[in-house]
C-alpha positions, -999 to +999 in steps of 0.1 A: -630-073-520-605-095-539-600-103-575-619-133-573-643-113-556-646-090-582-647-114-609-676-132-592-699-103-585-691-094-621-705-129-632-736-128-617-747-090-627-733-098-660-750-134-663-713-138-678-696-174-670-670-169-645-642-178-671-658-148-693-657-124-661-627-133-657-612-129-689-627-091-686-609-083-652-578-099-663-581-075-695-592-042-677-568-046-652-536-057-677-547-028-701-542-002-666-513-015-660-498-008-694-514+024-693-493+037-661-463+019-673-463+039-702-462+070-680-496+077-689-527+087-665-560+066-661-595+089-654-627+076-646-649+097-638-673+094-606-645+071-588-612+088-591-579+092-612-545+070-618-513+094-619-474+084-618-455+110-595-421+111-600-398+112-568-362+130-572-333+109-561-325+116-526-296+108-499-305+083-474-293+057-449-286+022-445-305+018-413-281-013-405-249+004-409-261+038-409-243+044-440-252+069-464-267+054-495-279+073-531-316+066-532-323+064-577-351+086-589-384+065-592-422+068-606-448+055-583-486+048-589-504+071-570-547+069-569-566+102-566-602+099-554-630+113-572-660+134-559-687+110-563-669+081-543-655+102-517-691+116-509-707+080-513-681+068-489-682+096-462-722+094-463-736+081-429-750+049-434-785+042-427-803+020-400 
């Protein structure tokens, strides 16, 4: 599933007009962006958890020249599945 996926399945259990749907995505999604930039985590329960880990700046190599390069410290977006949707996904579906 895409955005526009997601917008359009959110239209028509909604009965929202697609601009409207959209307009919601487009604000969820902004407002969890924010949310991480700020260094803060997202939780929703039943489908999983947004943290920032923090990698330590490392030594590593230009694989072109084989040079050694400083790799800077950096935050990445990291997603954390929750209970309910790792069991829903690992349940065998039906026939």
């Amino acid at each position: 599933m895409n955005k526009s996926e997601l917008i359009e399945a959110l239209a028509q259990e909604t009965d929202l007009s697609p601009r409207d749907a959209a307009a919601v995505t487009n604000t969820i999604i902004d407002t969890m962006i924010e949310t991480l930039a700020k260094g803060d985590n997202i939780e929703i329960r039943g489908f999983g958890s947004f943290v920032i880990k923090h990698r330590r700046s490392y030594e590593g190599r230009n694989p072109k020249s084989g040079e050694k390069i400083e790799v800077a410290p950096k935050k990445l977006p990291f997603f954390k599945v929750g209970k309910e949707l790792r069991e829903k996904v690992n349940t065998p579906e039906k026939k």
